[in-house]
C-alpha positions in Angstrom: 0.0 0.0 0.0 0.8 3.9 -0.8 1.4 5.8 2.1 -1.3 8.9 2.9 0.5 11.6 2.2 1.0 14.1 4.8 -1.0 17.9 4.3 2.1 19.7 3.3 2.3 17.8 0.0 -0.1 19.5 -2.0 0.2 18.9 -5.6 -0.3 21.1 -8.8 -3.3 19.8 -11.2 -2.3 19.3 -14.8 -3.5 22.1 -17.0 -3.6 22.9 -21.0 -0.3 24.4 -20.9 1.3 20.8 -18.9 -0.7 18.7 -21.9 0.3 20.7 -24.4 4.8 20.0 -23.3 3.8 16.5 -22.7 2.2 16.5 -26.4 5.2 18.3 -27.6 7.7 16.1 -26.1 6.0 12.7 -27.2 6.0 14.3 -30.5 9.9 15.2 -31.0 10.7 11.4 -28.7 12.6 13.4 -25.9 12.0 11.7 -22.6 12.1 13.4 -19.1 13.0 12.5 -16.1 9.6 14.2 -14.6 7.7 11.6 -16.5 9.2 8.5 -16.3 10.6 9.0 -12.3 7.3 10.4 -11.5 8.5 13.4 -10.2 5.9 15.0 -8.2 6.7 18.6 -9.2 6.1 17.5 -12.7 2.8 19.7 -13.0 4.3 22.8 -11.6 7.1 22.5 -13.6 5.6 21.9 -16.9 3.2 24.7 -16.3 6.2 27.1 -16.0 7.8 25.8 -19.2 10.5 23.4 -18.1 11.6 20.3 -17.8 14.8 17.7 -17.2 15.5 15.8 -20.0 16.3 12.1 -19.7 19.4 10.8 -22.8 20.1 7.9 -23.5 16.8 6.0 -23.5 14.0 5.5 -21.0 15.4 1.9 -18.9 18.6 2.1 -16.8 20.6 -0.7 -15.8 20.8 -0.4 -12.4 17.9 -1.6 -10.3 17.5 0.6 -7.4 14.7 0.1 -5.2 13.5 4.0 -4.9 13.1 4.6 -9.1 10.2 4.4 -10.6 12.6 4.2 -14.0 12.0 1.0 -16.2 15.2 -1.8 -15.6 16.4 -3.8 -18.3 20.1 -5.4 -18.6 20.9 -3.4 -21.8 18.9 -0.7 -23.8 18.8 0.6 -27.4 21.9 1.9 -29.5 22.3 6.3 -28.3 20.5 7.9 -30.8 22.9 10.0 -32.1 20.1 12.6 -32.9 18.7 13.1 -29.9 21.1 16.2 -29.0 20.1 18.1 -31.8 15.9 17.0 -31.0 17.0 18.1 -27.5 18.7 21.6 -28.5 15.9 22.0 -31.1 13.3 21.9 -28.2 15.6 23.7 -25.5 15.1 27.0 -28.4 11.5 26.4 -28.9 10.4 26.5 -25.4 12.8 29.5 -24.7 15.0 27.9 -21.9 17.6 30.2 -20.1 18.8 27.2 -18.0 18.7 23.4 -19.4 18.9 20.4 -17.0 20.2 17.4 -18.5 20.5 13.7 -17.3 20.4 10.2 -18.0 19.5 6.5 -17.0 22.3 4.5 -16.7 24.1 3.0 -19.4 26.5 0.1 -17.8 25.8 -1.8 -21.2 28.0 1.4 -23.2 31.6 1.3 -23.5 31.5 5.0 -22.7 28.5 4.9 -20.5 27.0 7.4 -23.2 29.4 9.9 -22.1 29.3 10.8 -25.7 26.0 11.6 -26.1 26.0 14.0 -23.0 29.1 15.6 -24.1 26.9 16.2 -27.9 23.9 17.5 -26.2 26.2 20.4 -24.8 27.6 21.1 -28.0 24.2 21.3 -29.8 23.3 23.7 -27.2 25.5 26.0 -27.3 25.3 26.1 -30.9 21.5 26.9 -31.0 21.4 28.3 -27.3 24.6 30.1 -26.6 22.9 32.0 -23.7 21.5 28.8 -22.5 23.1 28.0 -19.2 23.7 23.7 -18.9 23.9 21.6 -15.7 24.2 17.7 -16.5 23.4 14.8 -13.9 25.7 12.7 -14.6 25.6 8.8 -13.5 28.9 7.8 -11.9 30.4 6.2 -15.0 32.0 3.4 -13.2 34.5 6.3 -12.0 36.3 6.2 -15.2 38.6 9.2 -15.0 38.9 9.5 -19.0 35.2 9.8 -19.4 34.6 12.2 -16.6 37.4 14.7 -17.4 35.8 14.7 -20.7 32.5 15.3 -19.7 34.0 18.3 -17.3 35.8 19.6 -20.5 32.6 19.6 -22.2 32.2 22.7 -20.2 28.6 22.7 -18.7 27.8 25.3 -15.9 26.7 22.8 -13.2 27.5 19.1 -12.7 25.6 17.0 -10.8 26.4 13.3 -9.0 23.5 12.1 -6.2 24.3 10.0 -3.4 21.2 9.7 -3.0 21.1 8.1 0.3 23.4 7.6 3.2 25.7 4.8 3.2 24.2 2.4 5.2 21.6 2.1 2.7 23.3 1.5 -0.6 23.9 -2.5 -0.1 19.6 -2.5 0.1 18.7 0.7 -2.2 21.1 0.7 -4.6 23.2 -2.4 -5.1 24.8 -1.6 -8.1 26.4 1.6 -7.2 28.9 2.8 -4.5 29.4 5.2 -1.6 32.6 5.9 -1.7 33.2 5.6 -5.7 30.3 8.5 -6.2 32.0 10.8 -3.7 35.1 10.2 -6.0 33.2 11.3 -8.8 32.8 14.7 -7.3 36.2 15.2 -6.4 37.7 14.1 -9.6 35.0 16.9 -11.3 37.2 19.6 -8.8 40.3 18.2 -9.5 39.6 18.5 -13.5 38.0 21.9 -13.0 38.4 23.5 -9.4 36.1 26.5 -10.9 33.2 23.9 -12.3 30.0 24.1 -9.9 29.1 20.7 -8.4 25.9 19.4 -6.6 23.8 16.4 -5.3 21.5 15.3 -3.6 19.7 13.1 -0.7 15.9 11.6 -0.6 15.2 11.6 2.7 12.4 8.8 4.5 14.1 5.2 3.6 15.3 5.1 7.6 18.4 6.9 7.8 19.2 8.6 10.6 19.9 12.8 11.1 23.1 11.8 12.3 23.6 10.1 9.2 22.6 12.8 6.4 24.7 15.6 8.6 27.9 12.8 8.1 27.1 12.5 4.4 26.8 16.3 4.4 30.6 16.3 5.5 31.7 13.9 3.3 30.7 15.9 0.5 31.8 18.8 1.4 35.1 17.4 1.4 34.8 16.2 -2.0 34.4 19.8 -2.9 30.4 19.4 -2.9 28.8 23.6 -3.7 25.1 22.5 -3.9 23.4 20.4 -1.3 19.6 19.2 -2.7 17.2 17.6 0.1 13.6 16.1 -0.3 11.4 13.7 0.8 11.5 10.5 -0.5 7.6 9.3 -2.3 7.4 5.7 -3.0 6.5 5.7 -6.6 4.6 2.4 -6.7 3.8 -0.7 -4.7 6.9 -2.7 -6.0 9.6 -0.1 -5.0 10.9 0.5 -1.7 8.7 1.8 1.4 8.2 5.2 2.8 9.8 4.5 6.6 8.8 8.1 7.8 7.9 11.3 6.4 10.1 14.4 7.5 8.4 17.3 8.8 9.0 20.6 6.8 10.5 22.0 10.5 13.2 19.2 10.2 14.1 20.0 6.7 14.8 23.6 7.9 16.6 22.5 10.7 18.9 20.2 8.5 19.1 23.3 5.6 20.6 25.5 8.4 23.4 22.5 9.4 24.2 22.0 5.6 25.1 26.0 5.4 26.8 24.9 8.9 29.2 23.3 7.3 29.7 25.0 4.5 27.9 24.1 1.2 27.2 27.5 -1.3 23.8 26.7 -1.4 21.0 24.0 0.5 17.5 23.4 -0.7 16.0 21.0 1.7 12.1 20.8 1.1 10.1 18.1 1.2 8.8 18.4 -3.0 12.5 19.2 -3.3 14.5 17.0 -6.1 17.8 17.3 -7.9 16.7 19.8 -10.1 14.4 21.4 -8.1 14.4 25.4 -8.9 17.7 24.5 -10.6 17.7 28.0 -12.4 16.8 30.0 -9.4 20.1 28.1 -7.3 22.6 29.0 -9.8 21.5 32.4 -10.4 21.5 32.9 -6.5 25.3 31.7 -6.4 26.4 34.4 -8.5 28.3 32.5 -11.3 26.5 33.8 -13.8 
């Protein structure tokens, strides 16, 4: 069963305007994130004109327990034209900032590095004001990969934990604590200047104590942006809801992130990776 979800979570009905992107998006076969994680900001932010775009297919090869994502061992051949479907799209709707991410390809020699380092290109050729953050999966830490992926020059570069460490063995089998922290530091040590984030869904059990020691861990992998929300059990065969943290406790753990020394902490319960993504980087001043 679904947990009841608690008063504060009050979501945004779908309008003209949120059928009319979805209509667009099936048309030019760009997936998004919002749609196939069931994101539950995905009205809001389709009625403002934005999305996250998801490369590199719609099923990842990872099975972790949280995502509502399709799994399969292996999934189509990159399209190679998706970057330029992407960049045609990231014009039309008249995007200042473009969030881009991907399932994970552990079937790809490259891990579709490639395709994520064309997206970029095709957007600064028809968006040259268009600022780019990636979220980039942890590409088996290959150091050739990600130094060309940070060379690629985005603006923002994202890796999520996603939990704290104690959990990864249950939630997410196939990936690794200690290798995604490395992911961030080698983005620092390629480019001290490039802006770096991630983020923590909060409710599968962990602890406080827990999130503020995985709030120091990456800060000292060089971590700027700190994301926090609540963790929403997409369907009945994914893993439970264990609590739901209070909007009071997110504040409290927003003000220990700036504690110890992140640029910038969103800690909300709707709050996700990209969450107000635009709005963050402006805020830091890089622009």
């Amino acid at each position: 069963m679904r947990n009841r979800l608690p008063g504060w979570f009050g979501q945004d009905l779908p309008d003209s305007s949120v059928q009319e992107l979805q209509r667009q998006l099936k048309s030019e076969g760009i997936h998004t994130v919002c749609q196939e994680a069931k994101c539950p900001n995905i009205n809001s932010c389709f009625k403002q004109g934005t999305a996250t775009f998801l490369i590199l297919g719609d099923k990842c090869t990872r099975a972790c327990a949280f995502c509502a994502i399709k799994k399969a061992p292996c999934g189509t051949p990159p399209d190679q034209d998706e970057p330029a479907r992407i960049a045609c799209l990231v014009r039309k709707m008249g995007l200042d900032y473009a969030v881009i991410t991907s399932v994970t390809r552990d079937d790809l020699m490259d891990g579709g590095s490639r395709i994520f380092i064309d997206t970029i290109a095709c957007l600064r050729e028809s968006s040259p004001k268009t600022r780019i953050e990636l979220l980039i999966p942890d590409f088996k830490e290959d150091r050739k990969i990600i130094k060309a992926i940070v060379e690629a020059k985005p603006d923002v570069i994202g890796h999520n934990l996603e939990t704290v460490s104690r959990f990864y063995p249950l939630v997410r089998p196939q990936a690794d604590y200690k290798r995604s922290l490395q992911v961030l530091k080698l983005i620092k040590e390629f480019d001290p200047k490039m802006v770096t984030k991630s983020s923590l869904i909060l409710g599968l059990g962990e602890s406080n104590r827990e999130v503020i020691e995985v709030m120091h861990d990456l800060r000292m992998s060089g971590c700027d942006i700190l994301v926090l929300g609540q963790y929403l059990r997409p369907s009945a065969g994914n893993y439970p809801v264990k609590r739901f943290v209070a909007p009071a406790e997110f504040d409290e753990l927003a003000q220990a992130g700036q504690a110890i020394g992140f640029r910038k902490v969103i800690s909300a319960p709707k709050a996700r990776s990209s969450y107000q993504a635009s709005l963050v980087y402006g805020e830091l001043n890089y622009a």
